[in-house]
ZAMIPA-160282 format. One record per residue (C-alpha): residue in three letters; x, y, z. Coordinates in pm, whole numbers, plus 50000, padded with zeros to 5 digits. Layout:
BEGIN
AlaXYZ;...
REM end
This chain:
BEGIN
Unk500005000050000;Unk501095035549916;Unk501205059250202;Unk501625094850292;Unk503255112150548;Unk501405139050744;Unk503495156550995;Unk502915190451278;Unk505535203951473;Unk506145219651797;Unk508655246451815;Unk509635254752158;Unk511715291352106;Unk513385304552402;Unk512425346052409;Unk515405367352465;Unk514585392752711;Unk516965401952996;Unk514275390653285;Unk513005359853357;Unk508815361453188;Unk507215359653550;Unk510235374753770;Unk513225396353761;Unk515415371053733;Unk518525373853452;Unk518215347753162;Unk521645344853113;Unk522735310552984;Unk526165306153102;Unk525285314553490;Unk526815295653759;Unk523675267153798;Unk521155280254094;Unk522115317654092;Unk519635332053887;Unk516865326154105;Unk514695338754293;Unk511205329054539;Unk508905333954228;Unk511035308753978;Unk511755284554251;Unk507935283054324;Unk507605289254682;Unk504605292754858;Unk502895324854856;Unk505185346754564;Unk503575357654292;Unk503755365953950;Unk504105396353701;Unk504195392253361;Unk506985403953145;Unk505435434152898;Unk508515427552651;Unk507795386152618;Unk503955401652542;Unk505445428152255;Unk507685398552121;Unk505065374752118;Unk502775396151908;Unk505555406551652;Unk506385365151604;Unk502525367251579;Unk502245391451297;Unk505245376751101;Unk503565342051086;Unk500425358350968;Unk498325349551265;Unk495275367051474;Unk496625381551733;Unk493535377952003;Unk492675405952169;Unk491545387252517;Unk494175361752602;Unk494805341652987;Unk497295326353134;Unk496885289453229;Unk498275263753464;Unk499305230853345;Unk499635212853614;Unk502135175853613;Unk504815163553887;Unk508435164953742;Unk511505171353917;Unk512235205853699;Unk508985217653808;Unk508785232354165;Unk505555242854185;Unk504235214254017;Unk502415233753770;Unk503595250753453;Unk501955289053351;Unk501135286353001;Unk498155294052746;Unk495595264852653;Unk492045275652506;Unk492855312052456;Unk496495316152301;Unk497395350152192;Unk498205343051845;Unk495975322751637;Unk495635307651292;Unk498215322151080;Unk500535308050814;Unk503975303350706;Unk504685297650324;Unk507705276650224;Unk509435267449928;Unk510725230349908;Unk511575215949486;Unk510705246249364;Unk506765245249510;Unk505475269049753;Unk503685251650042;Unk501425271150259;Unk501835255950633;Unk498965266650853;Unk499545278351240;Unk497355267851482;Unk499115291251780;Unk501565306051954;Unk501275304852299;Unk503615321052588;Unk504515299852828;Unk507945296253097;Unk510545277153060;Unk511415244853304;Unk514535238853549;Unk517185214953363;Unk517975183753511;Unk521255172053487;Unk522825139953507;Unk526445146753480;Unk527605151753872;Unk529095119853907;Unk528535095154185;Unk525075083854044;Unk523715121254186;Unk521315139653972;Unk520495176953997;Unk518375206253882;Unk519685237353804;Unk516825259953828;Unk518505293653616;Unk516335281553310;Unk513375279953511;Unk510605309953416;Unk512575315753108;Unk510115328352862;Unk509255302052610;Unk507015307652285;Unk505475274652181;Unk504585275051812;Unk502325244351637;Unk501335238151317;Unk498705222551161;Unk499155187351009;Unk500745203050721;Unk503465190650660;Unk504355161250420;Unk508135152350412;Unk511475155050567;Unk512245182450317;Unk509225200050421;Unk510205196350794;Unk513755211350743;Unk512345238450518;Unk509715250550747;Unk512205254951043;Unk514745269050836;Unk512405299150706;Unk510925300851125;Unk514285307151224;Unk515485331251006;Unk512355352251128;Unk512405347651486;Unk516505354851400;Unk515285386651211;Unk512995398151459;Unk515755394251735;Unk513115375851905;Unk515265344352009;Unk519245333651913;Unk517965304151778;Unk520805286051977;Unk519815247651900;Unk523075238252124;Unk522145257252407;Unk518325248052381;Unk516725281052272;Unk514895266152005;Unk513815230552045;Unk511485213651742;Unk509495183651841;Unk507705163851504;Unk504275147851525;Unk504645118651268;Unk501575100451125;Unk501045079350791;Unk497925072350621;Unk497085055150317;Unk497355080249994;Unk493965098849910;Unk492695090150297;Unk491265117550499;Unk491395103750861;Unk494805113151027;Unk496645080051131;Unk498205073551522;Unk500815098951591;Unk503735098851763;Unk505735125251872;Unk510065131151875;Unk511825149852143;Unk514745155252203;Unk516525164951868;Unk520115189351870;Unk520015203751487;Unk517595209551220;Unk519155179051017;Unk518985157651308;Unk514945166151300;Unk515035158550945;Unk516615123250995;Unk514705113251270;Unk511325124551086;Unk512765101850778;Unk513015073251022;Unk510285077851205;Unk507765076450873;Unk509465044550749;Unk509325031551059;Unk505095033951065;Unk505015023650738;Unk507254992750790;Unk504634983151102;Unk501614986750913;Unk502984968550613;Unk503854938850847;Unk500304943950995;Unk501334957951343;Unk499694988051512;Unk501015022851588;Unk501375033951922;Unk500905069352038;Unk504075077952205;Unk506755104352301;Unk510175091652123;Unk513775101852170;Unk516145102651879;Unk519735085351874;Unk522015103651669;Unk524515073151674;Unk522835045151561;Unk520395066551325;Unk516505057351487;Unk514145061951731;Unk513215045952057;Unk510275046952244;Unk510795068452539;Unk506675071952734;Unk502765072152666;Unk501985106752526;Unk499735126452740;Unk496485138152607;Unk495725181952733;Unk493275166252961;Unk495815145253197;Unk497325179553248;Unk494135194053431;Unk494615231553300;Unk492415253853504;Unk493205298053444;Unk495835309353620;Unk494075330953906;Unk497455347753991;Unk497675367653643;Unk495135391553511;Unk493925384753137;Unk496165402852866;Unk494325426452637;Unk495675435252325;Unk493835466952168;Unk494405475551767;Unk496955506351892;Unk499255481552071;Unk499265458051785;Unk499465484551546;Unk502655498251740;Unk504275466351700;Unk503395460151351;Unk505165493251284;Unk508385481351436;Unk508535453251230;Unk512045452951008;Unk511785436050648;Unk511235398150679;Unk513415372350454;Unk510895366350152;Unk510385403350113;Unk514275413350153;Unk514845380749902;Unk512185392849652;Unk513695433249682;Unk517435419949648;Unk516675402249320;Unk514805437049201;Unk517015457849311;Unk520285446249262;Unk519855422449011;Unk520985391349180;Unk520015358049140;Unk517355341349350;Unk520255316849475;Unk522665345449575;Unk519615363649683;Unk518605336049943;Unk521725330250022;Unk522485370750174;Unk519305370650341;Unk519795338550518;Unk520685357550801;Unk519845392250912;Unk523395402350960;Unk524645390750659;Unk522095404850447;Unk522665443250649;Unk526295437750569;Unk525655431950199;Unk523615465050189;Unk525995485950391;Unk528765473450154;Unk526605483149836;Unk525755517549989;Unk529445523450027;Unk529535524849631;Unk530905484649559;Unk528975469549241;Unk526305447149416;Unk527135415449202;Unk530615420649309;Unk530095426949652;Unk527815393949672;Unk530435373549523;Unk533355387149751;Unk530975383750029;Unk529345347849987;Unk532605334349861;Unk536295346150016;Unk535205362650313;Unk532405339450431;Unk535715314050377;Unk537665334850586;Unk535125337550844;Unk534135300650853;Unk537895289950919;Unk537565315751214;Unk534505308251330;Unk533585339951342;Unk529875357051266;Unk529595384851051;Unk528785405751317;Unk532175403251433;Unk533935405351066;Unk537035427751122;Unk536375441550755;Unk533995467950763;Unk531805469850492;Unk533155502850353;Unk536775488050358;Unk535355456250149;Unk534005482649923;Unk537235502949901;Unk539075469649818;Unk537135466249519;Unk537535497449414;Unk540705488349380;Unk540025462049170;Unk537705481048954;Unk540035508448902;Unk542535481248791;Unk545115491849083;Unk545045454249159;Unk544085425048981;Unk541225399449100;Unk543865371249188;Unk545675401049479;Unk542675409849594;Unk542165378749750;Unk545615386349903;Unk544795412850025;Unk541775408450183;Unk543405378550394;Unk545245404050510;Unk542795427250539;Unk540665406650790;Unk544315394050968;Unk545195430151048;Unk541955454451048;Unk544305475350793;Unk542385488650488;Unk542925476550114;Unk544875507750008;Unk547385504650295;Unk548215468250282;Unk548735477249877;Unk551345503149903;Unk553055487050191;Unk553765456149985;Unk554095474449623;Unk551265452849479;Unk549625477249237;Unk549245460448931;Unk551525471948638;Unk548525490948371;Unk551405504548160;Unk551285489447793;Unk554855496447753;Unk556605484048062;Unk553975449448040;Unk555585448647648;Unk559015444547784;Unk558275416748041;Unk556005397647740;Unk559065404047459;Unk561255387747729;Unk559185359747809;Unk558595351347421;Unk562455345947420;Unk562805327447675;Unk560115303547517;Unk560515298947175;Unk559055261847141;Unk555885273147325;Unk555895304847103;Unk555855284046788;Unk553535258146896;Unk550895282846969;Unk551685296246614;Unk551115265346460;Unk547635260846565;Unk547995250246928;Unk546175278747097;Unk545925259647443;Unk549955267347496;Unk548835312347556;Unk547975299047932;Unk550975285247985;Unk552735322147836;Unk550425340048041;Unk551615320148309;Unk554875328548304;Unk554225365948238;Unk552415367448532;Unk555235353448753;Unk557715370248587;Unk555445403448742;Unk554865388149079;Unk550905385448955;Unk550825426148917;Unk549905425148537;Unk546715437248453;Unk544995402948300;Unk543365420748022;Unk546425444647924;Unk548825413947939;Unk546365389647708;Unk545835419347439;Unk550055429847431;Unk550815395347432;Unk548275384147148;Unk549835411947006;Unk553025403546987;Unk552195364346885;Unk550385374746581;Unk553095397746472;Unk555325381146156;
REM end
């Protein structure tokens, strides 16, 4: 039997404010564990909560970007369970009345847009981490990620592949990243995805058993374990076993899935409304404030690259992939560098330069108006192409600009017809057998000429001075 895949997710994003969402608490990551706490996030009895205004305004700009309804009478809600990370053995969260509602995010997988409905996006806090690392057989909690505000983000049963999967958190991080709503930091657990994974028969309408993986470091492990998972449910069925609705971890190592619990159902959680938090009311002004504020999403700065300055929809995707990148593109290009050049010196030797650093953009110690004064210099033909990758190694070694580094190390490339004639005549007679071959027909021999011209000038001829002199001088009787 043919099946199809039909797949949700659950995108846990960690909010980046400086307080905690229900205390004052820092959110710092790399805190010594149990020192960013306070009564309210270590739930003793009798604190109480305030909410954080700035997890509200993020919430609602996520809200917007995804295209949903942003309610304008919202509640907090307990969900109440017994876990070690969770002191007060209840988390605040949003069940029946989220604050964003039924929106959409449009993705591109093969060439096909898919539109991927959003049921929510609820606010919620974070849990303590439990750790299992002391030694000794001990356990512990470190409670500085507890009331950490979390936005929990589902989709419909939209989705219909791994591709799909990857695609649809790729494009929700790059606009949580470009609403400097969240870091995104996978590693450090700021954004956590969690796939529902069904199959049903191709052309059926009922929605098969689902079950649900946790657990997952990177976007390709998701997409891996969502590939196993759906071969895995159709294997059962095709050996005429059941599915069972479950919670399952994924193992990187051996590649699959394992059953890790029974997945709860909302009502085993016994949500009841928070009765320490007053209802949130979003009028049109505050939402309208917010919408203001919003900067240029990645479709719409993709679409206005390509129209603007005529790039391709690859190089286009690939500057807007992050916020930073795509600001330093623009900076460069107002700075008076050729945009196609400036993409191609950008996506290609320095993003080289900074992945062998490890560096972000952000940090790039070439400024965009020193990238764009290094190819001037290429433009202007003070140095070739080939030195300006030279040069820009040592631009981003040193901080020193393009013009500097040039005249300290007498790299200006030779533009003089006459003293490029001399160097060519001299090369010609040093390589008479090459000279005749390419006289005789064997045209592939004016590399190797150009070649030697070009180390005979320490790479300072100007490429299209030295091929016209030197033609020249081949076709002369």
């Amino acid at each position: 039997m043919a099946y199809e895949a039909v797949i949700g997710m659950e995108v846990h994003v960690e909010i980046n404010t400086r307080s905690k969402v229900f205390c004052a608490c820092s959110t710092a990551f790399d805190a010594p564990p149990n020192t960013n706490v306070c009564p309210v996030c270590l739930g003793m009895p009798g604190v109480l909560p305030v909410l954080n205004r700035e997890m509200v305004n993020k919430t609602v700009a996520v809200g917007l970007a995804l295209n949903c309804r942003i309610s304008r009478w919202s509640k907090m809600d307990r969900k109440n369970y017994f876990y070690p990370d969770l002191a007060k053995n209840y988390q605040i969260s949003q069940y029946d009345l989220p604050l964003c509602q039924e929106g959409f995010l449009d993705i591109e997988v093969d060439g096909a847009t898919r539109r991927i409905g959003i049921t929510r996006a609820h606010m919620e806090e974070d849990t303590a981490r439990n750790t299992h690392s002391i030694g000794g057989g001990q356990s512990g909690v470190d409670f500085n990620r507890a009331g950490v505000p979390l936005l929990e983000i589902v989709t419909e049963p939209d989705l219909r592949s791994a591709d799909e999967v990857y695609a649809y958190l790729t494009m929700l991080k790059q606009i949580l990243e470009y609403l400097d709503a969240s870091d995104c930091n996978i590693e450090e657990g700021s954004l956590r995805a969690e796939a529902n994974v069904s199959v049903r028969p191709v052309g059926a309408q009922t929605l098969g058993v689902k079950t649900e993986i946790k657990n997952v470091a990177s976007l390709h492990g998701v997409t891996k374990a969502v590939e196993y998972e759906i071969a895995r449910h159709v294997r059962v069925l095709d050996e005429g076993g059941t599915i069972t609705q479950e919670t399952r971890g994924w193992d990187a190592d051996r590649g699959l899935t394992f059953s890790q619990r029974q997945k709860e159902s909302a009502h085993d959680y016994h949500y009841f409304p928070e009765p320490d938090l007053a209802p949130i009311v979003v009028d049109e002004a505050w939402e309208q404030r917010i919408r203001e504020g919003l900067p240029e999403l990645p479709a719409a700065r993709r679409s206005r690259f390509s129209d603007q300055y005529g790039l391709s929809t690859y190089d286009a995707a690939i500057l807007t992939a992050t916020r930073a990148m795509a600001d330093y593109f623009e900076a460069t290009a107002a700075c008076g560098a050729d945009p196609k050049q400036a993409a191609n010196w950008i996506m290609g030797d320095l993003q080289a330069l900074l992945t062998l650093s490890a560096m972000d953009i952000r940090a790039c110690p070439v400024q965009p108006d020193a990238l764009a004064g290094m190819i001037a210099l290429i433009d202007d033909g003070t140095i070739s192409g080939k030195i300006g990758k030279d040069v820009l190694g040592e631009m981003f070694a040193t901080g020193k600009t393009a013009r500097a580094i040039v005249e300290a190390k007498g790299l200006t490339q030779i533009s003089d017809a006459d003293a490029l004639r001399a160097v060519i005549l001299e090369v010609i007679e040093k390589n008479p057998a090459q000279v005749e071959q390419y006289r005789s027909g064997k045209e592939k021999v004016l590399g190797f000429l150009v070649g030697q011209v070009m180390r005979a000038t320490q790479g300072k001829a100007n490429p299209r001075l030295l091929n016209d002199v030197l033609l020249a001088e081949l076709r002369k009787p």
